[in-house]
N, CA, C and O of each residue as an XYZ file, in Angstrom:
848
protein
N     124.431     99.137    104.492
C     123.745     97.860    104.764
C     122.421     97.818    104.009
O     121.753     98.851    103.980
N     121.999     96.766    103.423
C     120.809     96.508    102.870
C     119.724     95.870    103.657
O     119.785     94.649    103.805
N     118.612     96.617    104.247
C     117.729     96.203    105.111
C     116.932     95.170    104.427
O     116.558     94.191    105.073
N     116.552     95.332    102.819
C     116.124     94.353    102.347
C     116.503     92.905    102.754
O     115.811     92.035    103.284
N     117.914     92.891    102.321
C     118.718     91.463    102.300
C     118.527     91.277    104.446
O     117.720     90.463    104.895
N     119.122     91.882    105.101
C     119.324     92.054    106.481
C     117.755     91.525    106.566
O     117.543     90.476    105.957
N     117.100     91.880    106.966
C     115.696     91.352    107.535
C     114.812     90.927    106.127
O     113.592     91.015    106.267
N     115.205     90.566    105.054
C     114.736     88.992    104.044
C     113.694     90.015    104.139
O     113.091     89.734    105.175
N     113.184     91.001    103.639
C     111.563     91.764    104.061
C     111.709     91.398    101.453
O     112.454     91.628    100.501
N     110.237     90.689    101.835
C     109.743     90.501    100.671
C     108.727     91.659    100.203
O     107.610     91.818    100.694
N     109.438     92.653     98.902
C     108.407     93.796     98.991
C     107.409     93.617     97.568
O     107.081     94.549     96.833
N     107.056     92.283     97.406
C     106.199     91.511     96.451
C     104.951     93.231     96.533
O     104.862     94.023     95.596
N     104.302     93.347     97.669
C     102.979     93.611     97.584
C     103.369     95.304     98.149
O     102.411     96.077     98.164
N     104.525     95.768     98.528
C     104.667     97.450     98.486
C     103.746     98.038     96.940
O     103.710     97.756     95.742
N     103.199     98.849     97.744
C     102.333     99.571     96.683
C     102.668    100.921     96.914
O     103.021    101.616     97.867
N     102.341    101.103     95.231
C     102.502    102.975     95.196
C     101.409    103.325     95.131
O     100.418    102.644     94.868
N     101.503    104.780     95.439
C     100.472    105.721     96.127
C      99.719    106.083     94.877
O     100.448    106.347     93.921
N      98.223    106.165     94.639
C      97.728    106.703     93.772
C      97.640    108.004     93.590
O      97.120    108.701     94.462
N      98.346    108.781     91.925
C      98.469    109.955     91.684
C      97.084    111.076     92.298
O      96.924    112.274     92.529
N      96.274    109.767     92.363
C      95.098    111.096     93.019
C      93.985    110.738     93.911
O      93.206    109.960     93.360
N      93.700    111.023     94.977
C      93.402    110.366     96.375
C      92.240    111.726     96.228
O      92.554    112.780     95.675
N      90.879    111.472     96.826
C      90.415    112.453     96.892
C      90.463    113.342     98.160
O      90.907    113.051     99.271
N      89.930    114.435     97.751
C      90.379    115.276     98.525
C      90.081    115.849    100.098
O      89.018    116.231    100.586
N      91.537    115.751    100.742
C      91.303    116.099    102.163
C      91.546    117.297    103.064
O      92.555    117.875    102.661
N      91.006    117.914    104.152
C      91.596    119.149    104.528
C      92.750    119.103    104.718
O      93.420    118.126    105.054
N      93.234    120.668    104.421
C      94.834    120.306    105.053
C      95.156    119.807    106.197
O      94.192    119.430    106.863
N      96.123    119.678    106.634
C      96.638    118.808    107.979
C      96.364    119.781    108.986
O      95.966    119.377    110.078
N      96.527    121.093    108.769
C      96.467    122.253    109.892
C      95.002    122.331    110.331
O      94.732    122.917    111.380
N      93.784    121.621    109.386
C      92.473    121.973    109.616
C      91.942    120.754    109.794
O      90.725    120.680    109.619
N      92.702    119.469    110.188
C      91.521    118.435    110.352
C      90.949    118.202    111.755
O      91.733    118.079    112.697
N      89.602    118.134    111.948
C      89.088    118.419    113.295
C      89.400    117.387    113.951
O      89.736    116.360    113.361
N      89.353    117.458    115.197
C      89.428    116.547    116.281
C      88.477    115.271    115.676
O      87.931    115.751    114.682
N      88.090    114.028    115.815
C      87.819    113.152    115.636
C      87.581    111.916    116.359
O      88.364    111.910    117.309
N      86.746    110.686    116.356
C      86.576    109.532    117.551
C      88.130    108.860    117.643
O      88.614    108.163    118.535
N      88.675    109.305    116.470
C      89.993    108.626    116.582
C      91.119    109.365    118.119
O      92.269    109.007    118.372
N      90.692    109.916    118.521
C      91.792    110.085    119.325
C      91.471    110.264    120.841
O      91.849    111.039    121.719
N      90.125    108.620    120.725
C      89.671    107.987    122.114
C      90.479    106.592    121.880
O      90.472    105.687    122.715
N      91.314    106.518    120.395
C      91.616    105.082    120.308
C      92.831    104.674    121.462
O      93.702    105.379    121.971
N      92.544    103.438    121.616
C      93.501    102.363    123.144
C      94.489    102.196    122.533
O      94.173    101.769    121.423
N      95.941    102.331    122.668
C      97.022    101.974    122.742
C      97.677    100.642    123.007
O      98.437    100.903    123.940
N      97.792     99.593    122.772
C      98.202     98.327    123.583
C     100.072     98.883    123.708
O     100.658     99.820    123.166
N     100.553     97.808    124.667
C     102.025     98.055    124.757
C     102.788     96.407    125.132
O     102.052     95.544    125.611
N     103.687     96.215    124.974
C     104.391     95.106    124.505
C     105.849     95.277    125.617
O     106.703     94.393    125.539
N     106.000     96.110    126.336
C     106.845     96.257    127.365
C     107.761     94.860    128.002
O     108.930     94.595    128.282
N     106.292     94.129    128.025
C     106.737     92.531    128.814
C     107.174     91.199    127.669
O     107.183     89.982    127.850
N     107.473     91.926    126.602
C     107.476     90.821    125.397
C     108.609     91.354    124.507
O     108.555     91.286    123.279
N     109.540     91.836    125.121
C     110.602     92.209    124.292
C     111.017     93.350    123.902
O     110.411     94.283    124.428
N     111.859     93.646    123.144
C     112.209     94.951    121.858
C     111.387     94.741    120.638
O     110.866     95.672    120.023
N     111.312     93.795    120.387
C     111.107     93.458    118.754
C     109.732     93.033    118.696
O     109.387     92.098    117.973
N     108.889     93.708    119.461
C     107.283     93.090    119.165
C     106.185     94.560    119.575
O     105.206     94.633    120.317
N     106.947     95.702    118.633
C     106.192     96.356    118.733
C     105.129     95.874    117.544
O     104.118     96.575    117.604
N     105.065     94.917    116.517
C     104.588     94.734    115.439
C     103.055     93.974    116.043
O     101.990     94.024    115.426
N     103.286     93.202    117.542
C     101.963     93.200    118.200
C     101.460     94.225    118.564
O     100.344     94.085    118.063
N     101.434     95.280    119.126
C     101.572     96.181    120.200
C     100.507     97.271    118.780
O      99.444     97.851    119.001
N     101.006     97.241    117.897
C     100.315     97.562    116.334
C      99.032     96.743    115.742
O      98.094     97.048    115.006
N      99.220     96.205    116.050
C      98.316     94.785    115.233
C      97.165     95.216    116.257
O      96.157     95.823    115.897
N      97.478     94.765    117.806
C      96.219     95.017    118.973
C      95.865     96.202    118.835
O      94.740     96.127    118.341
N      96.176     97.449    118.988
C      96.010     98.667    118.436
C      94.526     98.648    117.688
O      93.394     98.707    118.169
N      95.074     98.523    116.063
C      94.185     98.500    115.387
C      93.140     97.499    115.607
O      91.952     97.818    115.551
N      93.506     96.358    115.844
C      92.048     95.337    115.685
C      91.032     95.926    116.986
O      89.811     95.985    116.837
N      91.472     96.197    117.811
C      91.059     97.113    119.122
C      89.681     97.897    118.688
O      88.475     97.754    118.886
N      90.621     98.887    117.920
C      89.979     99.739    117.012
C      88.951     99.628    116.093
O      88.029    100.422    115.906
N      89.144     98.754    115.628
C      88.032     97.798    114.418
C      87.283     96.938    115.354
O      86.654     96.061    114.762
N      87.156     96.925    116.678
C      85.885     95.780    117.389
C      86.390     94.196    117.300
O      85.599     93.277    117.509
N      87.675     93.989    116.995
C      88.165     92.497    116.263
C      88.671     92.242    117.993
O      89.250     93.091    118.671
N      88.328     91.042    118.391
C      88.863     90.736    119.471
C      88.390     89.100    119.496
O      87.852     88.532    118.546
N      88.757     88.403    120.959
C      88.659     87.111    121.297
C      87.761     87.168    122.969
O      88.049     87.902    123.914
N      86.719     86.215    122.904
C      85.831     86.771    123.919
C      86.463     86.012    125.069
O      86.424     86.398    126.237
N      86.952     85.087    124.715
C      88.144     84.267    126.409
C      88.644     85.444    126.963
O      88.353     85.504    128.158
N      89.242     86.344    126.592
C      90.734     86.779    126.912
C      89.452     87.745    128.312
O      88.262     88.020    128.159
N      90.388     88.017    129.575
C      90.239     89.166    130.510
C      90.127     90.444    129.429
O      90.667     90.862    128.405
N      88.900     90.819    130.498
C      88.646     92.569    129.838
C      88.844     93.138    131.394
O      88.953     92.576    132.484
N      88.836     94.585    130.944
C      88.630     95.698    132.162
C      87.086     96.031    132.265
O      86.610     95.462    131.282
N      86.333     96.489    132.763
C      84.948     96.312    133.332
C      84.612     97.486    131.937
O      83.471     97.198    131.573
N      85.151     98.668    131.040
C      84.670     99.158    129.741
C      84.756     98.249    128.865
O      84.334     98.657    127.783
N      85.273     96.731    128.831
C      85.051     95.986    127.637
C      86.464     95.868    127.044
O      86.784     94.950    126.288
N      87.350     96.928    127.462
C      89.085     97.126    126.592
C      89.863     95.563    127.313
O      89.888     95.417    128.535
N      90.382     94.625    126.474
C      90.689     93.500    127.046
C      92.091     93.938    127.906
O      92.708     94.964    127.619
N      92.339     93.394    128.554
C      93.837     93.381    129.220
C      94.755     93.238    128.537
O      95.002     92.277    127.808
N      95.544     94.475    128.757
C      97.013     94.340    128.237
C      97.790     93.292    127.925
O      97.794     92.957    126.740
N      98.496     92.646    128.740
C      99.438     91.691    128.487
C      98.708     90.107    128.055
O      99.262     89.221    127.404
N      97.267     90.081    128.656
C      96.972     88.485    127.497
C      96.917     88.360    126.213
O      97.232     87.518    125.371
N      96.217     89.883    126.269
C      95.698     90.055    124.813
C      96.915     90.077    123.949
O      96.988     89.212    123.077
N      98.097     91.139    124.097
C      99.084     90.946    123.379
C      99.801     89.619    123.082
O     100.293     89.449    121.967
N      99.880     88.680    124.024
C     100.158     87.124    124.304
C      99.361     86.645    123.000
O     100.002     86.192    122.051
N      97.862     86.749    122.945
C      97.076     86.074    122.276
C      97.090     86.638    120.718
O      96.618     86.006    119.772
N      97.565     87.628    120.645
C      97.940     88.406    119.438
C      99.244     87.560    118.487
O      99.258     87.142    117.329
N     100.400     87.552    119.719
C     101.327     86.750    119.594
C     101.461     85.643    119.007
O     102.305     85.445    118.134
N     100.669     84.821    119.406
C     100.340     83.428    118.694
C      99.607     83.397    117.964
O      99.815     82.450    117.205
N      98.438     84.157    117.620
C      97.662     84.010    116.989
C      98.594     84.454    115.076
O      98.572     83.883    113.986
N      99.205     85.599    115.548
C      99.634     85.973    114.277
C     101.045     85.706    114.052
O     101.661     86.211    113.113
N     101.669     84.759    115.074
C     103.068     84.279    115.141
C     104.368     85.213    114.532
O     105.250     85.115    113.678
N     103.754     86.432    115.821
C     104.933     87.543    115.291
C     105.592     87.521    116.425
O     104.851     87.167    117.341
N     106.901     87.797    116.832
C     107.655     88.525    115.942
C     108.356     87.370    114.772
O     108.905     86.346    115.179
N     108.248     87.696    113.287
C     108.787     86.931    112.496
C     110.039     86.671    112.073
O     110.526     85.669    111.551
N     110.579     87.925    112.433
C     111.980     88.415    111.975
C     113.184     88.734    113.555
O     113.400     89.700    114.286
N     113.655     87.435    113.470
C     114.085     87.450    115.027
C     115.278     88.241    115.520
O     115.410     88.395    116.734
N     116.436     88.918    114.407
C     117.512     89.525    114.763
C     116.843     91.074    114.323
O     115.888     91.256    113.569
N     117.695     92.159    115.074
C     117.146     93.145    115.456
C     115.501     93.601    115.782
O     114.592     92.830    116.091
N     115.411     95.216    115.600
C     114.318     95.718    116.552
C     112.778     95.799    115.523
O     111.766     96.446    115.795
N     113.017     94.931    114.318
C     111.868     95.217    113.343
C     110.875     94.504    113.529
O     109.784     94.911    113.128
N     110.984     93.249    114.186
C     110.622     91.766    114.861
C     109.585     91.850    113.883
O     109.623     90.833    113.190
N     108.585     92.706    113.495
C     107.312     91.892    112.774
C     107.623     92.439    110.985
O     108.060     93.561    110.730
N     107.283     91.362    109.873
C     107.527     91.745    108.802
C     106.229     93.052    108.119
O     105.097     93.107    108.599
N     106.546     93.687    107.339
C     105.628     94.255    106.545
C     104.436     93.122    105.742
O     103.390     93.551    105.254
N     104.765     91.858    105.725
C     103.960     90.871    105.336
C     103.086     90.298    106.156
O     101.885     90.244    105.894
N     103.594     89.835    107.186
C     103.153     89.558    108.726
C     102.309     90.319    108.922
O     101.258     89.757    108.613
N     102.027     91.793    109.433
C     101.265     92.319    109.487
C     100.099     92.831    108.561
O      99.170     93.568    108.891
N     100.323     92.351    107.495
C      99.604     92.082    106.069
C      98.191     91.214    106.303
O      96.968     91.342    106.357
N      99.123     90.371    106.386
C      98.087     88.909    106.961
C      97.981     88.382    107.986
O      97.647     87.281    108.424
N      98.305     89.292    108.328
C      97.496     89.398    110.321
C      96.115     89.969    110.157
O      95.065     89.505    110.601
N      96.297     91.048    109.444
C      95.030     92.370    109.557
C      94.037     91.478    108.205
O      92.860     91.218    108.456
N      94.411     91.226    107.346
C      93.270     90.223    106.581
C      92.874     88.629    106.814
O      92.004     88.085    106.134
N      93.516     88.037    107.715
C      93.120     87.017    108.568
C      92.305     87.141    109.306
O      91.779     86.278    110.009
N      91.973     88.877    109.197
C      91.197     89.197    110.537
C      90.329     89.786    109.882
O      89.669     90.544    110.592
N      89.884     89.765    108.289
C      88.904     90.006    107.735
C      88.895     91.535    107.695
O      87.900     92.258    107.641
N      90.476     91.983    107.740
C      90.230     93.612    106.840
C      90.948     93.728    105.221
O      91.509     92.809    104.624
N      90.778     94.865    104.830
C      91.138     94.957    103.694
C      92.375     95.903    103.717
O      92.359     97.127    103.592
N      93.617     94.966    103.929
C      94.932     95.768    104.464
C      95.840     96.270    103.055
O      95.637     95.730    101.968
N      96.486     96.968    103.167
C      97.287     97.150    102.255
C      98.822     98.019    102.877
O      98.802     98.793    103.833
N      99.662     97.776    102.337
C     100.994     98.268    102.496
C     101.759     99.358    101.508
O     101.878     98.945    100.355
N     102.092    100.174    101.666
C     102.415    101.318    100.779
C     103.924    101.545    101.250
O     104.142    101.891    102.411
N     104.752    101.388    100.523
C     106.362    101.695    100.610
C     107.208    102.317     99.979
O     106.493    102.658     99.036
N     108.388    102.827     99.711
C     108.631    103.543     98.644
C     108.253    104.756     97.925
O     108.684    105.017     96.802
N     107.339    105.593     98.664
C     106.861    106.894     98.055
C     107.446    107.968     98.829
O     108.039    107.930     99.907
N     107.161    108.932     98.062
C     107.721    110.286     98.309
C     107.344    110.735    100.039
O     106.369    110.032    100.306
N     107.602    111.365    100.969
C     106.509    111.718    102.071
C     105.174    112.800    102.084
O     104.172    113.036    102.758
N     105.787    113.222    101.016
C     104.324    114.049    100.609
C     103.245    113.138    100.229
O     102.262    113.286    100.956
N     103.112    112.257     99.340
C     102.361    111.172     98.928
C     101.896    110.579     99.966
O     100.706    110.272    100.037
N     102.671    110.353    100.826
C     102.481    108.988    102.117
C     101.565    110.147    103.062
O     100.419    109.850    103.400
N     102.134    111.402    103.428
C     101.680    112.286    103.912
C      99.854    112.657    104.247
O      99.199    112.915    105.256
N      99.475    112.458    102.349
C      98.417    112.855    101.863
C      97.602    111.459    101.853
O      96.380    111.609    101.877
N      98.158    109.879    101.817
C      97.028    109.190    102.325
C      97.011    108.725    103.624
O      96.091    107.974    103.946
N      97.858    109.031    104.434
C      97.844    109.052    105.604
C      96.441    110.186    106.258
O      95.665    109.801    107.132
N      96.398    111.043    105.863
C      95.504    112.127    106.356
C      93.891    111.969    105.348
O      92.854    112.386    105.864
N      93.863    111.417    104.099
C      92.726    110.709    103.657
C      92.177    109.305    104.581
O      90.997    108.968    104.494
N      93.121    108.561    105.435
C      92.788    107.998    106.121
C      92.178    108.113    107.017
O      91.126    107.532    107.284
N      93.013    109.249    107.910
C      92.097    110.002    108.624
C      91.108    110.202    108.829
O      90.381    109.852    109.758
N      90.947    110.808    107.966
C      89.676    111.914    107.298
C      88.707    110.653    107.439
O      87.570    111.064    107.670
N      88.752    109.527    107.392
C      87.871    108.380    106.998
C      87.530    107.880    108.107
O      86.499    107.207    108.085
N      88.379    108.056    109.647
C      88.223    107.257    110.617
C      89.032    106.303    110.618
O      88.503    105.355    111.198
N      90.145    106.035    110.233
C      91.096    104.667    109.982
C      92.081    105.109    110.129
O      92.646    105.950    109.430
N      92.583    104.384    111.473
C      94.837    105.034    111.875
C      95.208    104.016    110.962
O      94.633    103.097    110.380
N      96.622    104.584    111.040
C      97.035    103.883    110.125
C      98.523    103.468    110.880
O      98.863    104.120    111.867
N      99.305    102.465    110.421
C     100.377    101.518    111.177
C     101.375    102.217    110.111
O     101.289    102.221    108.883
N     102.098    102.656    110.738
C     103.849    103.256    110.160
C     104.601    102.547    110.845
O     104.429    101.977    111.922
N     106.047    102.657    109.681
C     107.631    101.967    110.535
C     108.208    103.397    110.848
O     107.749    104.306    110.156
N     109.150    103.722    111.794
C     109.715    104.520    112.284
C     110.982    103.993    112.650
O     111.043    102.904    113.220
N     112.122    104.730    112.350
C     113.094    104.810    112.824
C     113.565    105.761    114.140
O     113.803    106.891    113.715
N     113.749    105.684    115.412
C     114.073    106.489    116.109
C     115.310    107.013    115.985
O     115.528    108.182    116.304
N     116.129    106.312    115.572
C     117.565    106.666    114.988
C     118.307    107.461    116.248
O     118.843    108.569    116.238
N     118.131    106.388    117.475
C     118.845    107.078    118.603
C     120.689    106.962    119.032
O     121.366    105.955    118.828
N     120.991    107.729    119.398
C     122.615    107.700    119.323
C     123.220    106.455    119.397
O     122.820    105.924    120.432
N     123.893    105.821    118.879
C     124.134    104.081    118.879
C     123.934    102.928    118.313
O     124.552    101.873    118.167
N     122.460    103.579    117.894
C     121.605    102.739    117.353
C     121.633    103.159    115.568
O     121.040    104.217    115.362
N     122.128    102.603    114.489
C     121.664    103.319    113.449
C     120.890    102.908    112.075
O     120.566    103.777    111.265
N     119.333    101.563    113.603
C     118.376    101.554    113.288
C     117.466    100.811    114.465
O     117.611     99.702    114.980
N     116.829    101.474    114.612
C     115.709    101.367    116.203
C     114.712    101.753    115.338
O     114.257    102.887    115.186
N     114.254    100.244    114.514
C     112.497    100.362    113.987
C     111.568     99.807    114.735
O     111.446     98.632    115.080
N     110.632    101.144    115.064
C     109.433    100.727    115.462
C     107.985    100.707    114.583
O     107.640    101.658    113.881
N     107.270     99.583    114.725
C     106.353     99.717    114.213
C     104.595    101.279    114.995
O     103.597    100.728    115.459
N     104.600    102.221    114.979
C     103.506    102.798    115.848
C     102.477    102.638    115.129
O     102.535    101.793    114.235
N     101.124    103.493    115.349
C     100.043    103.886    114.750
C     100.365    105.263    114.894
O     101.157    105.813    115.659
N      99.351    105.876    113.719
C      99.258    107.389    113.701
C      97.706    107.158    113.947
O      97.195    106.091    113.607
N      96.963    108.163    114.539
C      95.483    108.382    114.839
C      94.972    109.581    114.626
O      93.762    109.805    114.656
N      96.381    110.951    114.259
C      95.773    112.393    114.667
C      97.186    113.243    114.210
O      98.264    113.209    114.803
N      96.846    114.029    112.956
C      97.769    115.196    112.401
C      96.625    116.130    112.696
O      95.402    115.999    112.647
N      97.652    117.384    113.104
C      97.309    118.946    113.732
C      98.360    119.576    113.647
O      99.381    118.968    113.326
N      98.396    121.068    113.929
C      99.419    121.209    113.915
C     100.374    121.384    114.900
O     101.323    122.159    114.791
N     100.086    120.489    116.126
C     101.271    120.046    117.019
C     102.131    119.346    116.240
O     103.357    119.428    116.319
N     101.288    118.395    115.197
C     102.407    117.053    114.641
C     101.566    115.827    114.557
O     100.348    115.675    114.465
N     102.547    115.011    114.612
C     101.854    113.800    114.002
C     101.533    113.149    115.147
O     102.435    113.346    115.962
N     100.478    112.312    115.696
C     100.162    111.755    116.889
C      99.941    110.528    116.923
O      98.770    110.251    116.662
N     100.807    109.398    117.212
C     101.177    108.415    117.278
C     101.009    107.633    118.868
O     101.256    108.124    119.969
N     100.510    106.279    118.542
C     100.294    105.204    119.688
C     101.727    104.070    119.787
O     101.629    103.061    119.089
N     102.482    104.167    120.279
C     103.552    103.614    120.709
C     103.433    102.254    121.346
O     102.281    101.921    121.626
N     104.476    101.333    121.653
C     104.477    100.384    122.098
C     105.262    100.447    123.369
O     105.464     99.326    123.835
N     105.764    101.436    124.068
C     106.531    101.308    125.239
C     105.910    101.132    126.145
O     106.298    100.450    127.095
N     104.360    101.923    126.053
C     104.105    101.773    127.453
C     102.701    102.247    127.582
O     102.452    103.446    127.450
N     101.572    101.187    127.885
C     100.173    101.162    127.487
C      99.707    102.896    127.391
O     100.102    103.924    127.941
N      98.571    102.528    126.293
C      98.408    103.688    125.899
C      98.804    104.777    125.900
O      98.131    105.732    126.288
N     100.566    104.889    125.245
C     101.754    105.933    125.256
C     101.516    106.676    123.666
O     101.647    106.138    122.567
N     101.165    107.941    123.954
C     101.462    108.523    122.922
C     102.575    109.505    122.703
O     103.037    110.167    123.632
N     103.112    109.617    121.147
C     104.076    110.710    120.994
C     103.244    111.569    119.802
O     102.385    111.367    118.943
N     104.010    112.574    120.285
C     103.742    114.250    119.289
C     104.716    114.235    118.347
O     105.585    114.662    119.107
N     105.196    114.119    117.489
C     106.261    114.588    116.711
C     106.132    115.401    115.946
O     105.405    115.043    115.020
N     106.533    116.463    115.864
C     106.587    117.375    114.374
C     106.839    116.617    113.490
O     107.700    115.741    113.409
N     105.590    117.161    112.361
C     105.549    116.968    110.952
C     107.363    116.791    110.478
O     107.983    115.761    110.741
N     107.920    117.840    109.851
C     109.240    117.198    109.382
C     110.074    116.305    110.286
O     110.858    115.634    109.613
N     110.161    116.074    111.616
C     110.725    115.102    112.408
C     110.293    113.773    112.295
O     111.099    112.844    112.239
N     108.665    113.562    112.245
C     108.355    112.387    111.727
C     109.125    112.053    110.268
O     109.903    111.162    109.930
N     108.582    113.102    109.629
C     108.947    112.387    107.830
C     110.611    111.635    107.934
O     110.879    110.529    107.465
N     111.637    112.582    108.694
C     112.519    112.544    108.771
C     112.797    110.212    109.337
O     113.579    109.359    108.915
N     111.839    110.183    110.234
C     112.048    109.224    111.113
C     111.332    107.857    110.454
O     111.377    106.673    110.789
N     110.550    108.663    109.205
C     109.873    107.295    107.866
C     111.077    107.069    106.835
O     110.885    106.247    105.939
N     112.304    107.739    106.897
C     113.007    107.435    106.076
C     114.013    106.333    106.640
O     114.480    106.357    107.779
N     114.291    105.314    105.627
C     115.139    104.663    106.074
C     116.743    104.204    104.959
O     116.590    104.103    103.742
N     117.439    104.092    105.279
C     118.684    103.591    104.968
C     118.285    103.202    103.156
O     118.742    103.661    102.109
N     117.261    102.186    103.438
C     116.708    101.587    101.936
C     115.635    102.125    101.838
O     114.713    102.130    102.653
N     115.733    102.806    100.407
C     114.184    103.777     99.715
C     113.374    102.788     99.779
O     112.385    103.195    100.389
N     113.246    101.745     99.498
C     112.105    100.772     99.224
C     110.977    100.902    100.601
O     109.800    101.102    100.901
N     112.297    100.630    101.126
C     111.508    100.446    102.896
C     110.884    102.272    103.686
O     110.281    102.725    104.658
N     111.455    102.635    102.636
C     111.095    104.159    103.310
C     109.509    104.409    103.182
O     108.853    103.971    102.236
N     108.982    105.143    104.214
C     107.536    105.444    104.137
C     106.541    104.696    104.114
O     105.470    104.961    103.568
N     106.817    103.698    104.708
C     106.256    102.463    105.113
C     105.148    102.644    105.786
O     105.326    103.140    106.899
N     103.785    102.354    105.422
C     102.296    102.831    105.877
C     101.671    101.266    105.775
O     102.094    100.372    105.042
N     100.397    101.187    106.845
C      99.788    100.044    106.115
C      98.647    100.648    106.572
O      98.594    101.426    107.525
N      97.270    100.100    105.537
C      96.277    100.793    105.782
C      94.905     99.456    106.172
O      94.641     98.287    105.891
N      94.633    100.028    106.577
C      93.370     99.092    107.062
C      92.129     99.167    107.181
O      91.858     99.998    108.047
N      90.800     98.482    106.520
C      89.313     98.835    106.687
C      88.572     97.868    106.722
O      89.031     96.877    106.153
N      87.453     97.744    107.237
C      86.440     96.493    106.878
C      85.935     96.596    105.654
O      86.207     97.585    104.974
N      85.165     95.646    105.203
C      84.942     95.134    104.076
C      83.692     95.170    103.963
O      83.151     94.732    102.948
């Protein structure tokens, strides 16, 4: 099956990885960091196919980007389920209405620069490459939004959109959409394994995000 054609995903703006990123500690040595006080949003009450909000709130969370209507909790973190609501409309995702991918790699493009960051999408590279600006990201203070395949028995494609916030060497540490502020551990080769998809294009799918 061609995921391209199957979910119409336009890879106009997939970018390749630059041959040379400067330089970051290895993955086994990057210290603990503010990144891994970051809030989780979750999308539980809004479907299968909107983890691509559940991502979007995440990061803008993260970046201070919010709407001052919406309910907060008495630290300032807005409420779960409006905020995702208001995410919803605001960035009119999920775009892609048959299966579990619901938000496009574009969509979330111009969600995150509608919102006045400087986003970019990286697809198609090796996982070592994706690997190494994933962890320059890091290194910077900036998670970064991956597609994942869970590739669970039945299923033979359950894409989720997560965040990564934190490589160690437990693994890769990811903010999920199942279930407010849910994180998973995955080992390093289990993740890489779970960025690959059916179509190389779509494989290793990163988007990166910063202010300006």
């Amino acid at each position: 099956m061609n995921e391209s054609k199957t979910f119409e995903i336009d890879f106009s703006e997939a970018k390749a990885i630059p041959d040379l990123l400067e330089q970051t500690e290895s993955v086994g040595a990057i210290k603990p960091n503010r990144l891994h006080k970051i809030w989780g949003f979750n999308t539980q009450a809004f479907g299968d196919n909107a983890s691509g909000a559940a991502a979007l709130g995440t990061l803008l969370h993260h970046h201070e980007i919010g709407w001052s209507h919406l309910p907060k909790h008495q630290n300032g973190r807005p409420v779960n389920n409006p905020y995702i609501a208001e995410i919803i409309r605001w960035s009119s995702t999920p775009d892609i209405p048959h299966g579990s991918l619901g938000s496009s790699p574009a969509l979330i493009l111009n969600s995150l620069r509608k919102a006045s960051l400087i986003a970019n999408w990286y697809a198609g590279n090796t996982p070592e490459k994706t690997m190494q600006l994933v962890a320059h990201e890091l290194d910077q203070q900036r998670p970064v939004i991956v597609l994942v395949n869970q590739k669970l028995q039945g299923y033979p494609l359950l894409m989720e959109w997560q965040v990564i916030f934190q490589i160690d060497r437990a693994g890769v540490h990811t903010k999920h959409s199942t279930v407010e502020d849910g994180t998973h551990v995955t080992p390093r080769d289990a993740f890489i394994e779970m960025m690959l998809m059916n179509n190389p294009q779509l494989s290793c799918s990163v988007i990166t995000a910063c202010k300006e």
